[in-house]
C-alpha positions as a Markdown table, in Angstrom:
| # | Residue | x | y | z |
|---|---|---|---|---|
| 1 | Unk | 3.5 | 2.8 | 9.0 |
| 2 | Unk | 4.1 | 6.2 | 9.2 |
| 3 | Unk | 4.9 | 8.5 | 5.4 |
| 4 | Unk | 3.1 | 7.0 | 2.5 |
| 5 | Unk | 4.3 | 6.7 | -1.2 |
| 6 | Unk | 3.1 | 10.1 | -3.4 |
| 7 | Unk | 3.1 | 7.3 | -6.6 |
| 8 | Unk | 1.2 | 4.6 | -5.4 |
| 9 | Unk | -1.4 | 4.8 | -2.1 |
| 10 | Unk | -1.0 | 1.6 | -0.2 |
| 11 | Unk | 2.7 | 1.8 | -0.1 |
| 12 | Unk | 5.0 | 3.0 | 3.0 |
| 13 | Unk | 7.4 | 5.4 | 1.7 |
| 14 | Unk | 11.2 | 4.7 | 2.7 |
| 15 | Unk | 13.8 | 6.3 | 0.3 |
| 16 | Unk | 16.6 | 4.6 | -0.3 |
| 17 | Unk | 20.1 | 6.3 | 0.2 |
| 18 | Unk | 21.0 | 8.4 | -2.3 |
| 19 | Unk | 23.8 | 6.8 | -3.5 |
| 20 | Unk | 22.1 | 3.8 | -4.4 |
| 21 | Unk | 19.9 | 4.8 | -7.5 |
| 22 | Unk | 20.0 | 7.6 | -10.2 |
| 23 | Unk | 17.9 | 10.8 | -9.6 |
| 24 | Unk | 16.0 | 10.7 | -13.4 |
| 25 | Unk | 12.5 | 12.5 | -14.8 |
| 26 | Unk | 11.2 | 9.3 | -16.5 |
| 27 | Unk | 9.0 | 9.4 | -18.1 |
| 28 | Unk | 10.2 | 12.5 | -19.6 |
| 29 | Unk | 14.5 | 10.8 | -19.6 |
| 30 | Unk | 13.8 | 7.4 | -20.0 |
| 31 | Unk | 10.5 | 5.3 | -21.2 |
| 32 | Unk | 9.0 | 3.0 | -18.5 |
| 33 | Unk | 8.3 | -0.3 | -20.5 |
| 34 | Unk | 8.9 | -3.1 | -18.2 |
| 35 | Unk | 7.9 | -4.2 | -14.8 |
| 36 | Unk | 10.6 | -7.0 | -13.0 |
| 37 | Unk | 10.0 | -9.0 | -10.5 |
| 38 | Unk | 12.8 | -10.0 | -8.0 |
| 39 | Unk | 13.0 | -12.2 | -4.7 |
| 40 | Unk | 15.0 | -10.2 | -2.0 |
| 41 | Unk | 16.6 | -13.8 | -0.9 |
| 42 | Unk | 15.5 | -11.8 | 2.8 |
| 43 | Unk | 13.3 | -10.1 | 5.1 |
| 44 | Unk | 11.2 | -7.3 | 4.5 |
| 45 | Unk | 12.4 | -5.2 | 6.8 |
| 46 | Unk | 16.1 | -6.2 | 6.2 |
| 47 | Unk | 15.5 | -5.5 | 2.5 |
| 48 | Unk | 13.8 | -2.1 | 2.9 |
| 49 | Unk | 16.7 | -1.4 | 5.3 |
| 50 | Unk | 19.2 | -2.4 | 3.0 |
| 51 | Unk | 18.4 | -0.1 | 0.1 |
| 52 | Unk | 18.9 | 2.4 | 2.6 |
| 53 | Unk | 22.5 | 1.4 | 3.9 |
| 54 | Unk | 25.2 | 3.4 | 1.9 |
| 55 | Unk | 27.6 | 0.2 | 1.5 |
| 56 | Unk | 24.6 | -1.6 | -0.6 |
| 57 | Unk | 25.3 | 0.0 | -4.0 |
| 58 | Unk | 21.8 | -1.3 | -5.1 |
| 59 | Unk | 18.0 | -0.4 | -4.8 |
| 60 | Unk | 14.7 | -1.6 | -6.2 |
| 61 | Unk | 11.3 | 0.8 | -6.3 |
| 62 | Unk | 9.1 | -1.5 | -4.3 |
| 63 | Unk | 9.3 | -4.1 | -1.7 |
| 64 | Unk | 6.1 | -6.5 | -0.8 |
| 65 | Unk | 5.9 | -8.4 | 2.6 |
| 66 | Unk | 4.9 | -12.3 | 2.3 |
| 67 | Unk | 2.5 | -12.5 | 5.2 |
| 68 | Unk | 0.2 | -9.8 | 4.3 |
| 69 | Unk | 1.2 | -8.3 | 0.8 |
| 70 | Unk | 2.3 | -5.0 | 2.8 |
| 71 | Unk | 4.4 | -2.5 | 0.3 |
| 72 | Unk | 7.4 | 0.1 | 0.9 |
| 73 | Unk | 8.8 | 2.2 | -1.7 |
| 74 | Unk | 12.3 | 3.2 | -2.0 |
| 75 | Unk | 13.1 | 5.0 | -5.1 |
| 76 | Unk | 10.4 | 6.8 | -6.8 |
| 77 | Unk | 9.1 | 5.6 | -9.9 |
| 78 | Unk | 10.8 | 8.3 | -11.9 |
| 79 | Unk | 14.5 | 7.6 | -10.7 |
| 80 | Unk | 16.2 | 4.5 | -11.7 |
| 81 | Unk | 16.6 | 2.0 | -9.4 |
| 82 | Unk | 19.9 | -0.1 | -9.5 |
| 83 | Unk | 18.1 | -3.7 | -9.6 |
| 84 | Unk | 18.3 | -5.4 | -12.8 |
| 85 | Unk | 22.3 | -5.8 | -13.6 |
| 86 | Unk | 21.3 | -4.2 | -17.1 |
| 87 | Unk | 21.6 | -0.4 | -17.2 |
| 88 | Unk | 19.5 | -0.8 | -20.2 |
| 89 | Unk | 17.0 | -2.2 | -18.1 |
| 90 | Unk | 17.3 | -0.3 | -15.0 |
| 91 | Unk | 16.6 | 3.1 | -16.8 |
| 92 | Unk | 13.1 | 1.1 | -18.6 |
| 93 | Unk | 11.6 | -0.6 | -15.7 |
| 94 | Unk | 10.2 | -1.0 | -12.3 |
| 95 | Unk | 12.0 | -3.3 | -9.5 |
| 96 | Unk | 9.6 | -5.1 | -7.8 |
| 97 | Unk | 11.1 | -7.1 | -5.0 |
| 98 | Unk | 9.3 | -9.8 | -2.9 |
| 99 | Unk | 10.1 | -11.0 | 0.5 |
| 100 | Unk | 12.0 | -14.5 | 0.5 |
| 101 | Unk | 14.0 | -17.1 | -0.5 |
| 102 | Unk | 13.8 | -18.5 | -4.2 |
| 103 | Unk | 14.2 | -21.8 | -2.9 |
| 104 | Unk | 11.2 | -21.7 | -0.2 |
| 105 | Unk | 7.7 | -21.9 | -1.9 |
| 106 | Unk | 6.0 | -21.0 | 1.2 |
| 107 | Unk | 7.2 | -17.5 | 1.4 |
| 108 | Unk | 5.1 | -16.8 | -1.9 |
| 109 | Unk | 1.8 | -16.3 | -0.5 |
| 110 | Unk | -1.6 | -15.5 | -1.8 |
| 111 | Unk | -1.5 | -12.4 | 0.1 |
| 112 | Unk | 1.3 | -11.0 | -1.5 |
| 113 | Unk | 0.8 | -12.3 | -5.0 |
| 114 | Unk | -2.6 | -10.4 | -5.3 |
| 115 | Unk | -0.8 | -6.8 | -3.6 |
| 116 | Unk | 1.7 | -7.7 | -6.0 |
| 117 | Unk | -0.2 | -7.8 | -8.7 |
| 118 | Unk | -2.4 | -5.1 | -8.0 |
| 119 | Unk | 0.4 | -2.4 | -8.0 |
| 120 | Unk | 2.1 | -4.3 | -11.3 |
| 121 | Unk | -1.6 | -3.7 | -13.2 |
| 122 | Unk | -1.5 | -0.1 | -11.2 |
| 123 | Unk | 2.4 | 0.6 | -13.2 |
| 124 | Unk | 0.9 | -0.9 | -16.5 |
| 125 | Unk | -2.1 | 1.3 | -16.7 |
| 126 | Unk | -0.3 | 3.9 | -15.7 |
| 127 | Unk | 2.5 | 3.8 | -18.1 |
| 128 | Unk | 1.0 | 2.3 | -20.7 |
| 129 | Unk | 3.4 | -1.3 | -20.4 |
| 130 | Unk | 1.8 | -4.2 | -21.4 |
| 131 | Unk | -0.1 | -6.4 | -19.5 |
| 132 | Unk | 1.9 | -9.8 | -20.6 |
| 133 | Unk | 5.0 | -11.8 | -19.5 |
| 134 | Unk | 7.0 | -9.6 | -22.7 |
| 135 | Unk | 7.5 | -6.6 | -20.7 |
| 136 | Unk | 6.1 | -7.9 | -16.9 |
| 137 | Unk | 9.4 | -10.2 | -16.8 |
| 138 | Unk | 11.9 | -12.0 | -14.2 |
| 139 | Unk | 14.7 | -10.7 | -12.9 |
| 140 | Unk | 16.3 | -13.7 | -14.9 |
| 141 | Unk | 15.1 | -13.0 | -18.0 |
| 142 | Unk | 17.3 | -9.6 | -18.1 |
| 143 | Unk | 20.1 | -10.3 | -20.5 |
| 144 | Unk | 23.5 | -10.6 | -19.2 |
| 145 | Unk | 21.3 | -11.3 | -15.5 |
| 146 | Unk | 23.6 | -13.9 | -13.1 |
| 147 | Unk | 20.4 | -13.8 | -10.6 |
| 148 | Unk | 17.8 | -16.6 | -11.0 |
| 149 | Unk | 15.2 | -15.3 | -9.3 |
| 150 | Unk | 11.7 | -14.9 | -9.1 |
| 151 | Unk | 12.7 | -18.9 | -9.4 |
| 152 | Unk | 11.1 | -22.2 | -10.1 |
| 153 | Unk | 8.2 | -21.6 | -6.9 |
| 154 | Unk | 7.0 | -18.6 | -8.3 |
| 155 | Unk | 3.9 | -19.2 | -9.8 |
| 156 | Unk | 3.5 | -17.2 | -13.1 |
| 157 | Unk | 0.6 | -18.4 | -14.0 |
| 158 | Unk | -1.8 | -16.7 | -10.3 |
| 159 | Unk | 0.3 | -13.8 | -11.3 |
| 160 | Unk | -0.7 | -13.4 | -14.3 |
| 161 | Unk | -4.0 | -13.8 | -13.9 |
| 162 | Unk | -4.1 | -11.4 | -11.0 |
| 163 | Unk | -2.6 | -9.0 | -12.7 |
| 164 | Unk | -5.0 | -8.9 | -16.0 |
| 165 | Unk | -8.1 | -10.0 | -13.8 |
| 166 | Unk | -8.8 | -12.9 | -15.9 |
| 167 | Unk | -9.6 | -16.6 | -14.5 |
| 168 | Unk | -8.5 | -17.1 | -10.9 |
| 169 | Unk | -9.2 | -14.2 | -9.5 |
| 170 | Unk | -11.1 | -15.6 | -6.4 |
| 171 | Unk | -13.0 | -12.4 | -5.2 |
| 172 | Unk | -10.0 | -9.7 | -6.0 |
| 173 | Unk | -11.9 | -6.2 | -6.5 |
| 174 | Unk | -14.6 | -6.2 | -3.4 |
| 175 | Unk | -14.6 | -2.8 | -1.9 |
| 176 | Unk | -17.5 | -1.7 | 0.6 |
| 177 | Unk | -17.5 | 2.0 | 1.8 |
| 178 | Unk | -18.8 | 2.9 | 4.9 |
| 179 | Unk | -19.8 | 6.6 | 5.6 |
| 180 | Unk | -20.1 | 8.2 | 9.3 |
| 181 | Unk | -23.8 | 8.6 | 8.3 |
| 182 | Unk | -24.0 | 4.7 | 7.3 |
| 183 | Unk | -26.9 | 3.0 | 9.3 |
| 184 | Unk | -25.9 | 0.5 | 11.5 |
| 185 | Unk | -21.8 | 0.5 | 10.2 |
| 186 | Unk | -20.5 | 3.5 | 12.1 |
| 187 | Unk | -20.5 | 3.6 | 15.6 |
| 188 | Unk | -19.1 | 6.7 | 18.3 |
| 189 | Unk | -20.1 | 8.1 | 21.7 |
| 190 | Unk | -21.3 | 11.1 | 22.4 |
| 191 | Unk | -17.9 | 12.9 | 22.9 |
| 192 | Unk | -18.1 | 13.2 | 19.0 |
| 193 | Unk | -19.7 | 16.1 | 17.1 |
| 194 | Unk | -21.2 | 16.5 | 14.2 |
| 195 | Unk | -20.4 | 18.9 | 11.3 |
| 196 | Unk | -20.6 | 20.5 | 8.1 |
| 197 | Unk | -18.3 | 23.4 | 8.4 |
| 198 | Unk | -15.8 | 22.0 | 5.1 |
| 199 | Unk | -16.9 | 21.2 | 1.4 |
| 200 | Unk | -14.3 | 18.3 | 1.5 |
| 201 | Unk | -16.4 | 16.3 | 4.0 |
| 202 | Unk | -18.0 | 12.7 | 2.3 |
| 203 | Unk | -21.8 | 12.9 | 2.4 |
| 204 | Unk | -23.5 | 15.3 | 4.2 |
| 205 | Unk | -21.5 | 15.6 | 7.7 |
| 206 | Unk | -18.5 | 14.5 | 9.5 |
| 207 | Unk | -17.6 | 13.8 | 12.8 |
| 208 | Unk | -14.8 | 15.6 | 14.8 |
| 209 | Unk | -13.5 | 15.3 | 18.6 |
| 210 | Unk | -10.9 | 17.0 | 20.5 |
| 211 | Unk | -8.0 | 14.5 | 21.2 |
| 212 | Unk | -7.8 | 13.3 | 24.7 |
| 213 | Unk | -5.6 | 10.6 | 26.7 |
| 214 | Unk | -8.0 | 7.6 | 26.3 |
| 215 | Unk | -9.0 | 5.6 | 22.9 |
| 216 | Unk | -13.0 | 6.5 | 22.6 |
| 217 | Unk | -12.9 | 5.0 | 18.9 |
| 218 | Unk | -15.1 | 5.7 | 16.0 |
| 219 | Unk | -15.8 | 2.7 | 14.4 |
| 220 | Unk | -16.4 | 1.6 | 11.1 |
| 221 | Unk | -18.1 | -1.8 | 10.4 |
| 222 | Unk | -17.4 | -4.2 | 7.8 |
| 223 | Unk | -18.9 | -7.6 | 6.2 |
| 224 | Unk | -15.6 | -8.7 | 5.3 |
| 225 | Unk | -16.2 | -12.0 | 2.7 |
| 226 | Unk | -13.0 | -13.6 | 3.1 |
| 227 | Unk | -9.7 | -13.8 | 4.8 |
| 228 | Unk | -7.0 | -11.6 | 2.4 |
| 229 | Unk | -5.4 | -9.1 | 1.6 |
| 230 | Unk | -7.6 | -5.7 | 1.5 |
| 231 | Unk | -6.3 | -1.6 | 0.7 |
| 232 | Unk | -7.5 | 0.2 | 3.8 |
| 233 | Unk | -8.5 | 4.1 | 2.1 |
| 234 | Unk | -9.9 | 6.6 | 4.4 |
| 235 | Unk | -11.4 | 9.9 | 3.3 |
| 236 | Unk | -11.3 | 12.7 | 5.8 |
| 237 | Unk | -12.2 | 17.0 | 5.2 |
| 238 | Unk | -8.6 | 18.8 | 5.8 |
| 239 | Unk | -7.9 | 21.8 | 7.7 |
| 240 | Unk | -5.3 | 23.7 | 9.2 |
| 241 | Unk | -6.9 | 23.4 | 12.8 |
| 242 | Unk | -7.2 | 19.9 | 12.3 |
| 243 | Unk | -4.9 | 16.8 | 14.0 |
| 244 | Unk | -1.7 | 16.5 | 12.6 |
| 245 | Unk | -1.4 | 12.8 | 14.6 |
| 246 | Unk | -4.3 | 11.1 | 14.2 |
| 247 | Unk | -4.5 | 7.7 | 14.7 |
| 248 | Unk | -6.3 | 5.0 | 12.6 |
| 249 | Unk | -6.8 | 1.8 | 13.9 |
| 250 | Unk | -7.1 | -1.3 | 12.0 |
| 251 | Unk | -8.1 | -4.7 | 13.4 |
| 252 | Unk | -6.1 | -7.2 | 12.1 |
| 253 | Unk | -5.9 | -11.7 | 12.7 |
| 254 | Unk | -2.5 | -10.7 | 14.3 |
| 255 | Unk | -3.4 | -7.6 | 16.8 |
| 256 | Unk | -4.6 | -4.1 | 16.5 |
| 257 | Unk | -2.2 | -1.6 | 13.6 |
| 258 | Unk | -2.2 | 1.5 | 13.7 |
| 259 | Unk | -1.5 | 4.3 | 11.6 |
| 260 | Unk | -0.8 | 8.0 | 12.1 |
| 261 | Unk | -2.4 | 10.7 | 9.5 |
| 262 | Unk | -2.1 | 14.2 | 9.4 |
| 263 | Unk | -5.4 | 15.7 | 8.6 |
| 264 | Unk | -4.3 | 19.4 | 8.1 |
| 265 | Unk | -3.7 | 18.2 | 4.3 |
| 266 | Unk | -4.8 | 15.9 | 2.1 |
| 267 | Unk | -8.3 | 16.4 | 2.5 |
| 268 | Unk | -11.2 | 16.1 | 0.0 |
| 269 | Unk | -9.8 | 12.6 | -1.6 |
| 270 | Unk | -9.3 | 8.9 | -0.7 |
| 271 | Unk | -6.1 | 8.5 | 1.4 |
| 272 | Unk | -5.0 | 4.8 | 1.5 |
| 273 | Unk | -3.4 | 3.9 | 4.9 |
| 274 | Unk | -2.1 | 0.7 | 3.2 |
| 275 | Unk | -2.6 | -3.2 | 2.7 |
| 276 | Unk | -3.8 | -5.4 | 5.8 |
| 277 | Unk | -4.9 | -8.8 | 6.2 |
| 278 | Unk | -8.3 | -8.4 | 7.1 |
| 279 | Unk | -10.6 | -11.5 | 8.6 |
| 280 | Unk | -13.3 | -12.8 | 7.5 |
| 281 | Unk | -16.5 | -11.7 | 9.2 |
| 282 | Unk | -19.2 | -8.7 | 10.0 |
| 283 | Unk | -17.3 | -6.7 | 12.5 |
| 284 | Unk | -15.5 | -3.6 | 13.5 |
| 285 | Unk | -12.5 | -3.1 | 11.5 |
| 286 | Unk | -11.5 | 0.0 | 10.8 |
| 287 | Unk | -11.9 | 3.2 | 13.5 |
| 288 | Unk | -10.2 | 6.7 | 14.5 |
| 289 | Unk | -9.0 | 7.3 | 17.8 |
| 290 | Unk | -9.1 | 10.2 | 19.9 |
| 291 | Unk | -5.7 | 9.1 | 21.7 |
| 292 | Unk | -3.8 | 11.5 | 19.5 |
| 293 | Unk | 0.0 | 13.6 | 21.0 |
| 294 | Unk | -1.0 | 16.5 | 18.4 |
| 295 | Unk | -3.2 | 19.5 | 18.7 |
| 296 | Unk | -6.8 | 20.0 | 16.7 |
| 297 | Unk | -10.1 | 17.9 | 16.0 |
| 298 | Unk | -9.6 | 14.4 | 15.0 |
| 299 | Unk | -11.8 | 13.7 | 12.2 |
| 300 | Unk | -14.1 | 10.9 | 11.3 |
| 301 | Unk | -15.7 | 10.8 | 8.1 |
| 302 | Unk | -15.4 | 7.9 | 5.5 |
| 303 | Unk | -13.4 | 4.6 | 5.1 |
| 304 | Unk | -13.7 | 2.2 | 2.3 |
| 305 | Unk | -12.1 | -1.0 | 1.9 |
| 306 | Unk | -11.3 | -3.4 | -1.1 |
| 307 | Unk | -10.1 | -6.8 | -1.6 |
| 308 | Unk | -6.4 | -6.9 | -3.1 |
């Protein structure tokens, strides 16, 4: 994953080509008042890439991957995406499309119903829509729509209830935070200082290390309670000095992702690095390496994770 979405944290960002939405100010042009949800009847990737292909002549805001509930945005939530068939509609709403095949229940996973979900009750609170199946709606239920989708597999019902928190929610909303200074959760070797030099550090220090060609992690230990979906947020002090490359590492069923931030900005706040199927289990999961191609301290100072 490399740039990250400015509206919502644990999305990629991946604009679409310009010629396939409208440039808009909602909510300033247009009022947002409906969320609708679409099956790409495709990949992720080949979706994401799509939107930005200049022969597609249509976009949608977000994309969600089925193993892992993983998110790219291509249009920003204040331009209109081209997604609903229904100008009306497109100018009012968020286009939420989902990895698969309408047909093919198994591509609508529990992973990516929850990260689903969670940006769909992240868009309602923000914009003040509804939290019921009036204004969070199919892509079916547009008038005039030819499309069928989300289908007869996708279950409205775990939606739903994922998306207003009420029964069903099997565990959604555990976070844990783990600090450099957390005993017995943060591990790092000696190569790594310790600091107070910026106000934007997390606690009372930080750590910082001078990039080198070898990993030498600082890592962050979890009690993870289940296998899901989880928002990976890191919080980090900024400065101009700092690494512009740094790599986080997070450990994952299906191998080792990593993800590249620059800490000269952003500093002081909780930086989400995305969504990741995490495994169940007291282990390392998250950690900063010191293999880094830019110049400046790598910086270790809080992560904090939480069930999608």
């Amino acid at each position: 994953m490399g740039t990250l979405s400015t509206d919502y944290g644990p999305a990629a960002w991946a604009p679409a080509y310009s010629g396939n939405y409208t440039a808009s100010s909602r909510e300033s042009s247009y009022p947002i008042n409906y969320v609708i949800i679409h099956v790409a009847q495709g990949s992720y990737a080949g979706t994401v890439n799509w939107f930005q292909n200049s022969a597609a002549g249509v976009s949608a805001h977000y994309t969600f991957r089925s193993s892992d509930g993983a998110v790219t945005q291509s249009v920003r939530d204040k331009d209109v995406a081209w997604h609903a068939g229904n100008w009306t509609y497109n100018t009012q709403s968020i286009g939420i499309e989902h990895e698969g095949y309408v047909n093919q229940a198994s591509w609508f996973t529990d992973a990516m119903y929850r990260a689903s979900a969670a940006l769909t009750r992240h868009l309602c609170d923000k914009y003040g829509i509804p939290k019921d199946r009036s204004r969070i709606i199919g892509h079916n239920q547009v008038p005039g729509a030819t499309h069928t989708d989300p289908g007869p597999y996708w279950n409205w019902t775990t939606y739903m209830q994922y998306v207003t928190g009420s029964g069903g929610g099997g565990g959604g909303g555990w976070t844990a935070t783990v600090d450099n200074t957390t005993s017995g959760r943060f591990t790092a070797s000696a190569n790594w200082g310790v600091s107070t030099y910026s106000a934007q550090r997390q606690g009372v220090d930080y750590r910082y290390a001078n990039p080198v060609g070898a990993s030498d992690v600082a890592w962050y230990r979890f009690n993870i309670p289940a296998t899901a979906s989880y928002r990976v947020d890191v919080w980090y002090p900024a400065d101009p000095g700092y690494n512009e490359s740094t790599p986080y590492v997070v450990v994952t069923p299906s191998g080792n992702q990593t993800v590249v931030v620059n800490q000269r900005g952003g500093g002081g706040q909780w930086r989400s690095l995305g969504a990741f199927t995490l495994a169940a289990g007291d282990a390392n999961k998250v950690g900063v390496s010191r293999w880094a191609s830019g110049t400046g301290y790598v910086i270790a100072d809080a992560v904090r994770v939480t069930r999608l």
